[in-house]
C-alpha positions as CSV (number, residue, x, y, z in Angstrom):
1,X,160.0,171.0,213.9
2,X,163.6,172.3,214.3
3,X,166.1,170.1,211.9
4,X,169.9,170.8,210.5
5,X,170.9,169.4,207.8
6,X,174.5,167.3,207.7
7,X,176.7,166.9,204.4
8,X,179.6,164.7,203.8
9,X,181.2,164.2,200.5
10,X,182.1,159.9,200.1
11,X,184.2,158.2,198.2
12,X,181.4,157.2,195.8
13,X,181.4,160.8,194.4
14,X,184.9,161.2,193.5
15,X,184.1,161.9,189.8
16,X,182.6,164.9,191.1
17,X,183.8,168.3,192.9
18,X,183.3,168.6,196.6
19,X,181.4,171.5,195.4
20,X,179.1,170.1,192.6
21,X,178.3,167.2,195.6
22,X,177.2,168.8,198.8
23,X,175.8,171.9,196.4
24,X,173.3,168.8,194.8
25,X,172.4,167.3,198.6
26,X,172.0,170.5,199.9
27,X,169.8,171.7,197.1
28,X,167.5,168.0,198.0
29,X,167.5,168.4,201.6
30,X,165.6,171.8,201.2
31,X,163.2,171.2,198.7
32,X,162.8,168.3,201.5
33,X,162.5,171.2,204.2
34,X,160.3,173.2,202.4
35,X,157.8,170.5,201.3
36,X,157.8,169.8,204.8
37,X,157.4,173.1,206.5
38,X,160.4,172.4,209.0
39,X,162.4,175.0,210.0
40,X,166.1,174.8,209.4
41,X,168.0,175.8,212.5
42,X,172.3,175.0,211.1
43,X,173.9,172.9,208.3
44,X,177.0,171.7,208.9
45,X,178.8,170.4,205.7
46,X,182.6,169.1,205.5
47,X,184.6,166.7,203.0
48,X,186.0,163.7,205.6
49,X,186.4,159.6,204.9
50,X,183.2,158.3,207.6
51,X,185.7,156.2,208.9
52,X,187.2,158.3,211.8
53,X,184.8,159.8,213.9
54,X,187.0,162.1,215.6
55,X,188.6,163.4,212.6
56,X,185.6,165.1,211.6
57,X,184.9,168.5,213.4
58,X,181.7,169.2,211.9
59,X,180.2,165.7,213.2
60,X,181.2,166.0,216.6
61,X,180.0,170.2,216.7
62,X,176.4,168.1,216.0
63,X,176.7,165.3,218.1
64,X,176.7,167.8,220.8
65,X,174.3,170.0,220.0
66,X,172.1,167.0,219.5
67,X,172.8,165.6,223.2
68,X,172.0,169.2,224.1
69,X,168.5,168.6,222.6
70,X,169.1,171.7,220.3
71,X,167.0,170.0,217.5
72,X,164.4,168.0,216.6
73,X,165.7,165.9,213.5
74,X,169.1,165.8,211.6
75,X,169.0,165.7,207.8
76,X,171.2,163.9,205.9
77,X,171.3,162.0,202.2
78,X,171.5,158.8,203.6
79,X,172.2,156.8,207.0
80,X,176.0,156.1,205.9
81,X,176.4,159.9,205.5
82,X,177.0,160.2,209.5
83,X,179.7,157.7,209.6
84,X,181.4,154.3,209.1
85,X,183.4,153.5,211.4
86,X,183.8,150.8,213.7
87,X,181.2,149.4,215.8
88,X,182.2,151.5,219.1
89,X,181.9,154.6,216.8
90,X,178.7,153.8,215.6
91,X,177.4,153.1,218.7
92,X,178.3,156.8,220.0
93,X,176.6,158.4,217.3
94,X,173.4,156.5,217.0
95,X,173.2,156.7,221.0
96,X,173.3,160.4,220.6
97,X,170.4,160.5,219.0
98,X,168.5,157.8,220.9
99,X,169.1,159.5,224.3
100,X,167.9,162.7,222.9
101,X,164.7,161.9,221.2
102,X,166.7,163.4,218.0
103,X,164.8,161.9,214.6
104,X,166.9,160.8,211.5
105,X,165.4,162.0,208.5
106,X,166.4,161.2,204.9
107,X,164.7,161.8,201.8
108,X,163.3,158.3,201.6
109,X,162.9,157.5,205.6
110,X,162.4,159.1,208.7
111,X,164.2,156.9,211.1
112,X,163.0,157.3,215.2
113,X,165.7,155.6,217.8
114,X,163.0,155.2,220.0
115,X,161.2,152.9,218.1
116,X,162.3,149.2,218.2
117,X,161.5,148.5,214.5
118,X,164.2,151.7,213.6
119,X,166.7,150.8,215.7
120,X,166.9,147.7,214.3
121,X,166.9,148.9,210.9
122,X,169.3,151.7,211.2
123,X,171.8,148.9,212.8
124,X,171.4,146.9,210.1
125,X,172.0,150.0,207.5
126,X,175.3,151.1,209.4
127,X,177.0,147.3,209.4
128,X,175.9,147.0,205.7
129,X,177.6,150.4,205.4
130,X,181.0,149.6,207.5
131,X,180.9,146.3,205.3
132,X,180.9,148.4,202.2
133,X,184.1,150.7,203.4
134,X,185.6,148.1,204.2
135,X,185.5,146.8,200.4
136,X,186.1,149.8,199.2
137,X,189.3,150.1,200.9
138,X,190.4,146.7,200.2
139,X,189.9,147.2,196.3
140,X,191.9,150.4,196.8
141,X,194.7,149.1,198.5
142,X,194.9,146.0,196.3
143,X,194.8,149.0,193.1
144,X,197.8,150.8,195.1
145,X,199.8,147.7,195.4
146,X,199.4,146.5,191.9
147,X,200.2,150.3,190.6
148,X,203.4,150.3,192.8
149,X,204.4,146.4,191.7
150,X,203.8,148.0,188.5
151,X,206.5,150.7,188.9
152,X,204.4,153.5,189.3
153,X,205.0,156.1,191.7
154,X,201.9,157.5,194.5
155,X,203.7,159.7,196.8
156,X,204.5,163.4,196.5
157,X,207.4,163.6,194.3
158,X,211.0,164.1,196.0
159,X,213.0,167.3,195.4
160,X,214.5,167.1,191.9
161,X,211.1,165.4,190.3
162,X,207.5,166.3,189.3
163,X,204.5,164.0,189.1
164,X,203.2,163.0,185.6
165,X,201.2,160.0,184.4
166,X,202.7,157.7,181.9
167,X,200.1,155.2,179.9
168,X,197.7,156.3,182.8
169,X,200.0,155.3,186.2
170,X,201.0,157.6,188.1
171,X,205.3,158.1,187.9
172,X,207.7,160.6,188.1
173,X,209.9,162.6,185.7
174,X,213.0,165.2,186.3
175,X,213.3,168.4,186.9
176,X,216.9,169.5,185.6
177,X,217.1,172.1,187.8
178,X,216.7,170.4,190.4
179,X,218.2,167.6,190.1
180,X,221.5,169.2,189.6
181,X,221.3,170.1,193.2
182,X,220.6,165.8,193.9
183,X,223.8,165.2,191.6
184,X,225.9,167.9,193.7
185,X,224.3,166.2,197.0
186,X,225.8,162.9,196.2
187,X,229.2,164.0,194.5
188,X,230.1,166.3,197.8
189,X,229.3,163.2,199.9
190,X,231.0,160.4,198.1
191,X,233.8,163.0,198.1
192,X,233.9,162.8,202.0
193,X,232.3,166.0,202.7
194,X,229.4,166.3,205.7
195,X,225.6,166.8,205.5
196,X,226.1,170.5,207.4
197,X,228.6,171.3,204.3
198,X,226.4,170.4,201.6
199,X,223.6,172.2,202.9
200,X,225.6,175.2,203.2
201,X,226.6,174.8,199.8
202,X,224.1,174.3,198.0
203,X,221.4,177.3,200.0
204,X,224.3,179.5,199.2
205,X,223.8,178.6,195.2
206,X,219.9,179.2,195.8
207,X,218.7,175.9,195.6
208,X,215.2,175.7,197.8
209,X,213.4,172.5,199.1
210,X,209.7,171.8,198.8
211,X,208.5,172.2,202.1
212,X,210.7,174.6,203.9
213,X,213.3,177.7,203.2
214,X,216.5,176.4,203.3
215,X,218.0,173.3,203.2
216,X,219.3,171.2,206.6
217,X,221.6,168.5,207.5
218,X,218.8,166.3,208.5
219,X,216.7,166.9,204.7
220,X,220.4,166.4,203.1
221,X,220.6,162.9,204.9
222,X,216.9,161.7,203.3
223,X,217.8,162.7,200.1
224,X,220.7,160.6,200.2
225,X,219.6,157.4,202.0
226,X,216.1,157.6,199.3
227,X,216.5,155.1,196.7
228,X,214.0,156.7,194.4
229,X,216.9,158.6,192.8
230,X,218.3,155.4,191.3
231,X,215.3,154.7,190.1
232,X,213.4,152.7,192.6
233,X,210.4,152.7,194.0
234,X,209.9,152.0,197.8
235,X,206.7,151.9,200.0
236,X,205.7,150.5,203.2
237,X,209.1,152.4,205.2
238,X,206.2,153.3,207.7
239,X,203.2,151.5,209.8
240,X,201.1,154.3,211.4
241,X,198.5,153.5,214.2
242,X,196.7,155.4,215.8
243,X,195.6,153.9,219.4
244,X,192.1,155.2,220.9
245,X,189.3,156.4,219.1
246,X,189.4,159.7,221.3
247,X,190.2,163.0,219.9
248,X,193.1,162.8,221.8
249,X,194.1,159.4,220.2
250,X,197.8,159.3,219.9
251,X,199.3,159.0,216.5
252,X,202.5,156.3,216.4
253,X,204.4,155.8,213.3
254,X,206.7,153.2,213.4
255,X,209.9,153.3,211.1
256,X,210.2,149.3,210.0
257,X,213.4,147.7,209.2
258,X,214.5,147.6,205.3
259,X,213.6,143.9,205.2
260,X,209.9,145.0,205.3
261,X,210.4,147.5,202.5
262,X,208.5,147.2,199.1
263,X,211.2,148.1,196.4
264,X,211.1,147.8,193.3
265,X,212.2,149.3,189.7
266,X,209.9,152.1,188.6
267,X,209.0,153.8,185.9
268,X,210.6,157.1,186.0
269,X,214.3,157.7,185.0
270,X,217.3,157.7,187.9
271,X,218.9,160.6,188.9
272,X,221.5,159.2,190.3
273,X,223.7,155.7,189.6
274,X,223.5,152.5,191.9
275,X,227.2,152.7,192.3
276,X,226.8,156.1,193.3
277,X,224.5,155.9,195.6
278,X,225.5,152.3,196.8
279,X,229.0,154.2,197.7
280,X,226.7,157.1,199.7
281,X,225.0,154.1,201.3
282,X,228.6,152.7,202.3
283,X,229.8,155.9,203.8
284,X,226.5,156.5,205.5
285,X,227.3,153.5,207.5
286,X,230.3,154.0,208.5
287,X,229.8,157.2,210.0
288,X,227.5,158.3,213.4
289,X,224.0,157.5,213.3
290,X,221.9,160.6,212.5
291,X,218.9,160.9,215.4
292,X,215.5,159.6,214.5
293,X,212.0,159.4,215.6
294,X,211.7,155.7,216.6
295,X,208.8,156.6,219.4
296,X,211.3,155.8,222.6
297,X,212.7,159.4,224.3
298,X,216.3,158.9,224.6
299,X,217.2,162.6,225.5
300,X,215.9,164.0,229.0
301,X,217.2,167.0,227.8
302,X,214.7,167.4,225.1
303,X,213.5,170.9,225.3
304,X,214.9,172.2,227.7
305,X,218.6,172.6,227.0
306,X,219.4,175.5,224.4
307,X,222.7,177.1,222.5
308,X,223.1,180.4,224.0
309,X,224.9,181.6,221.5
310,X,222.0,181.3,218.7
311,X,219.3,180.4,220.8
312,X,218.6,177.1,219.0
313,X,217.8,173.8,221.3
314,X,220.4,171.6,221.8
315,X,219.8,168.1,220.2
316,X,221.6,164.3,221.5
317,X,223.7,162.7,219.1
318,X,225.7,159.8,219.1
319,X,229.3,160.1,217.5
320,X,232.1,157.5,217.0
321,X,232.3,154.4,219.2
322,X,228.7,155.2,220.1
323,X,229.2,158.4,222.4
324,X,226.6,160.4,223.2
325,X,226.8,164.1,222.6
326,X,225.2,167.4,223.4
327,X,225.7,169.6,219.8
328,X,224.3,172.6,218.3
329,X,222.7,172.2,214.9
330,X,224.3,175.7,214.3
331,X,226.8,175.7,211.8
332,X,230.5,176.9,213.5
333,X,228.1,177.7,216.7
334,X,229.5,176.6,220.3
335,X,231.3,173.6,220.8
336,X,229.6,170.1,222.0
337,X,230.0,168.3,224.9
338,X,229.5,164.8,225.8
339,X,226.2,163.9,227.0
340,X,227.3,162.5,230.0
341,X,228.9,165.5,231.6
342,X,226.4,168.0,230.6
343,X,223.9,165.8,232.6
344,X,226.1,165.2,235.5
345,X,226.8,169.0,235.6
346,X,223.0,169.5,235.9
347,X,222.4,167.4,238.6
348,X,225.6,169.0,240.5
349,X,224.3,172.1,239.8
350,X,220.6,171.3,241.2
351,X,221.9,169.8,244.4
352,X,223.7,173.2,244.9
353,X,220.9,175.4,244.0
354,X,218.7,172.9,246.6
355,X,221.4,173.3,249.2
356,X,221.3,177.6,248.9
357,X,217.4,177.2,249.1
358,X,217.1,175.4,251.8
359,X,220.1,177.8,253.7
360,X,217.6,181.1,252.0
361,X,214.7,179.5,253.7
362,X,216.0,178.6,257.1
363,X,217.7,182.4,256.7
364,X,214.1,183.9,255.9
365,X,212.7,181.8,258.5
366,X,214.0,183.4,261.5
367,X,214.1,186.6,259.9
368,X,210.8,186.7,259.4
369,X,210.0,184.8,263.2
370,X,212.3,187.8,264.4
371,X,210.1,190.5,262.9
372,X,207.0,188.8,263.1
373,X,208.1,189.1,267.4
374,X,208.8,192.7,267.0
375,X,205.3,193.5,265.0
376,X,203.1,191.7,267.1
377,X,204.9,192.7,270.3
378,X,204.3,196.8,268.7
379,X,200.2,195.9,268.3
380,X,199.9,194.1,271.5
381,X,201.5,197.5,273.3
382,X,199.1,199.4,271.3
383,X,196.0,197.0,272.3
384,X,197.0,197.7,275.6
385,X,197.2,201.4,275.3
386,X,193.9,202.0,274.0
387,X,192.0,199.2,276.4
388,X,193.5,201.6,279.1
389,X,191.8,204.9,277.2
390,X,188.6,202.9,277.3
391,X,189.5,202.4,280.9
392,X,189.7,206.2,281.6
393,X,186.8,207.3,279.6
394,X,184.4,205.2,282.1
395,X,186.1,207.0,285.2
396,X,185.7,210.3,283.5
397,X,182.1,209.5,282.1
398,X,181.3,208.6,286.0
399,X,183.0,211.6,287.3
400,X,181.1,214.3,284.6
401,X,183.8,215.3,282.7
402,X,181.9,213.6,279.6
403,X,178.0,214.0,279.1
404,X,176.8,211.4,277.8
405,X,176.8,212.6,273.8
406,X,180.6,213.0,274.1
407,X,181.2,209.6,275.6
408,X,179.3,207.7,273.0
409,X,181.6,209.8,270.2
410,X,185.3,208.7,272.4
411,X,183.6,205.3,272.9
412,X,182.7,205.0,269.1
413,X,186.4,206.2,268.1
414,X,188.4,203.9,270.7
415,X,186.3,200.8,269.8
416,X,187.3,201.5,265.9
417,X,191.0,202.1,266.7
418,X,191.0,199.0,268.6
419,X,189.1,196.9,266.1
420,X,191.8,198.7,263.6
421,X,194.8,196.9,265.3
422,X,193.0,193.6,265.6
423,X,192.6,193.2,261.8
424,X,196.0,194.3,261.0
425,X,197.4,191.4,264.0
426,X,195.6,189.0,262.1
427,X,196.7,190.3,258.7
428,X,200.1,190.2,259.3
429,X,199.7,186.7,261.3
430,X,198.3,185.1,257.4
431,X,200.7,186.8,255.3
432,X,203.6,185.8,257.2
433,X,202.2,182.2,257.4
434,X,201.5,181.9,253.6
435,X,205.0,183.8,253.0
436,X,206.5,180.7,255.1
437,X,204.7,177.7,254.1
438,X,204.5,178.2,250.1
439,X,207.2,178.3,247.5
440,X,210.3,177.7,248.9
441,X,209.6,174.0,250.8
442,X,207.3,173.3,248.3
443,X,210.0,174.0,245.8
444,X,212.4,172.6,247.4
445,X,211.0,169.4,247.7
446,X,210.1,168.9,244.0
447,X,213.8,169.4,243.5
448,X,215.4,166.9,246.4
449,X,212.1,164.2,244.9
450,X,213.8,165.0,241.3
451,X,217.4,163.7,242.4
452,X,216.8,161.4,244.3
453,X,214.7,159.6,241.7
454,X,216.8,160.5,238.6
455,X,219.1,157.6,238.5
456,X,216.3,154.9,238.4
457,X,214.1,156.5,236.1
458,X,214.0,156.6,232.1
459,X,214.8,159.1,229.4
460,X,211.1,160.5,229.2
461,X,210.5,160.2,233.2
462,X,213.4,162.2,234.1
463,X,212.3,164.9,230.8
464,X,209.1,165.0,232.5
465,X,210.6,165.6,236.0
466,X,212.9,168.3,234.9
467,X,210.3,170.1,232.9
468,X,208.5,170.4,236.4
469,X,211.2,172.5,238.0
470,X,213.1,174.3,234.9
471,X,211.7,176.4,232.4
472,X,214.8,176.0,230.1
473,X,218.9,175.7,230.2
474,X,221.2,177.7,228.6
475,X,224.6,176.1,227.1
476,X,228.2,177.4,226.1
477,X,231.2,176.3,225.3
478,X,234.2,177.7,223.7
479,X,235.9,175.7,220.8
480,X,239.1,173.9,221.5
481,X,238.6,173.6,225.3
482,X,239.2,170.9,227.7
483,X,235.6,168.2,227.4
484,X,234.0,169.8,230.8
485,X,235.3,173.1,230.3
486,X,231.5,174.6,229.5
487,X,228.9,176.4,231.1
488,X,225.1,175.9,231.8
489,X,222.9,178.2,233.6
490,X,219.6,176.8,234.9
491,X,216.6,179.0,234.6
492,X,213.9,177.7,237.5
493,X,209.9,177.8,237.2
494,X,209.0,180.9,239.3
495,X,205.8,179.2,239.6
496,X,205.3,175.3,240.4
497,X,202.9,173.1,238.6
């Protein structure tokens, strides 16, 4: 019997190793095999919560190869070992194995699909399991509420802390050399200097964050606005769902509102003062509202618009009063533009690049009717020509001028010449056809369909429609010029999707 064994590391084994765990299953399920005489075709071993089915390679790899009808049984430690999720999840994987004749074997029961009595029981097994996740993760989450009521601290630590454990809950304590840098953050800003200064600043005196090389307006901001520097503690800022239970399930995080923050006063020591950062808070406020990820595209130029100067995608921003602006994250780079005129100026210049296709095509159009005339007019004189040497060769063959050995060899050549001209007619009748109906109307169109739905449609429908025509825009503008006095130069798809 061809088996392969599958390993997953739970949550009840967290006091040991990944290793020490699947190293003791894997050593169970072999003496298993080999008391058994099976023969062991692949193990496939990985360290994943049973919850998400699609967030576990290993487990799908198998569930293929098992629909496939690659092997005979699956080994595992137990029947929760191939997963806990929901009841649609369970269903996929236990189906799998159904529709395949694919055994279950563990070290206490071999389990067949195809037998009523089994199914039943292995049903019953997986919703016992799913009901034991489930409280598992409500003990857990009920632990990580009371530890964070508590004051204690379960995220990575912020730049300018380190993660230690005080009377066994998790917290945070300073690191000076670091936090030096927070301080500098905070003075800078209170003293009316911008997030783009500060960065510059403080990279040039070698401070380096976490996750990254070098320090950014966007990183400066979160430092600022995060009240774990005065000491508090603050958790639920985020609700992440993830819709589907496809691979291709799309991840949302929504950013809630303050009100439904958790904050409270942890354990670890501020870095900075309340007043302090209760005056950053105040000037924060008053100025433009940094961009953020709330899930709804607000730029149709995302992507595609880029600084020529540095290269560097443009990004929308809105200013005072609310204006929208086109800037370059590029310190002393080119100057903005209002977002309003760089999109107005892309539209002009689409409906002028449509206008100078459509004159190319009609221009190429007859030029190419006009030589496609001459051409075929050339291989219809020549079809003529030789029809008229196959004409002579009977009179002379009738006469005897030809025996009949040279005829055949004039015959075979004319016939070839002729058959010659024919293909190259028909060649040249499909080339030029293709030449005329692909591209440019095609092309074309996608543009005129693109303005004329533009006005109605939303951020992320025009985005979408843009991306189908243009690979990319560049963008200048020199400083202290009038507010339409730049330049963008539109880069079309040579290809169309």
């Amino acid at each position: 019997m061809d088996v392969a064994i599958y390993l997953r590391k739970s949550r009840a084994e967290e006091h040991e190793s990944t290793r020490e765990t699947l190293h003791r299953h894997r050593v169970v399920l072999m003496e298993y095999i080999c008391a058994h005489d099976l023969t062991l075709l692949e193990l496939y071993d990985e360290v994943a919560s049973g919850e998400s089915l699609y967030a576990r390679p290993k487990m799908l790899e198998l569930l293929q190869e098992v629909e496939c009808g690659k092997y005979d049984a699956v080994l595992c430690m137990d029947i929760d070992r191939l997963g806990r999720g929901g009841m649609r999840e369970q269903g996929i994987i236990l189906d799998a194995f159904k529709y395949s004749g694919t055994k279950i074997i563990t070290p206490e029961k071999t389990y067949d699909l195809a037998d009523d009595l089994d199914e039943e029981l292995t049903e019953f097994k997986t919703f016992l399991s799913r009901r034991e996740y489930k409280l598992i993760t409500k003990r857990l989450r009920r632990g990580l509420h009371q530890v964070i009521q508590s004051g204690g601290y379960v995220s990575n630590a912020p730049f300018g802390y380190r993660r230690v454990y005080l009377n066994k809950k998790p917290t945070l304590e300073i690191v000076e050399h670091e936090a030096r840098f927070v301080r500098m953050m905070f003075d800078m800003y209170c003293d009316g200097i911008g997030c783009s200064t500060i960065a510059s600043t403080i990279n040039a005196l070698g401070a380096v964050p976490r996750r990254s090389s070098r320090f950014g307006r966007t990183s400066i901001m979160h430092i600022l606005r995060n009240p774990t520097f005065m000491g508090k503690v603050v958790w639920n800022r985020k609700k992440h769902i993830r819709k589907g239970v496809t691979e291709h399930a799309k991840h949302i995080t929504i950013h809630q509102a303050p009100e439904a923050w958790t904050v409270v006063d942890g354990l670890h020591p501020p870095i900075i003062g309340a007043a302090q950062f209760e005056k950053a808070q105040q000037i924060a406020q008053s100025r433009y509202i940094p961009p953020s990820n709330s899930g709804v595209m607000k730029n149709s130029l995302a992507g595609l618009i880029r600084c020529k100067n540095c290269g560097k995608n443009m990004q929308r921003m809105l200013m005072h009063k609310g204006v929208a602006y086109l800037l370059c994250t590029t310190k002393n780079c080119c100057a903005g533009a209002k977002y309003a005129f760089v999109e107005n100026a892309l539209l002009q210049t689409l409906a002028a690049k449509l206008a100078k296709l459509q004159i190319e095509r009609s221009s190429a159009s007859q030029t190419s009717d006009t030589a496609q005339d001459h051409i075929l007019a050339g291989l219809q004189r020549a079809q003529k020509k030789v029809l008229r040497q196959k004409e002579t060769l009977h009179t002379l063959l009738e006469q005897g001028v030809y025996d009949a050995n040279t005829y055949q060899e004039r015959i075979g050549a004319i016939t070839e010449q002729l058959a010659a001209l024919e293909k190259k007619e028909r060649s040249i009748q499909e080339v030029n056809t293709r030449t005329i109906s692909e591209n440019n109307p095609y092309f074309s169109k996608k543009i005129q369909n693109t303005l004329d739905a533009y006005t109605a449609a939303d951020a992320a429908q025009k985005n979408k429609m843009l991306k189908s025509i243009i690979t990319y825009i560049e963008y200048t503008k020199m400083k202290k010029t009038k507010p339409a006095e730049f330049q963008i130069e539109i880069h079309l798809r040579t290809a169309i999707p």
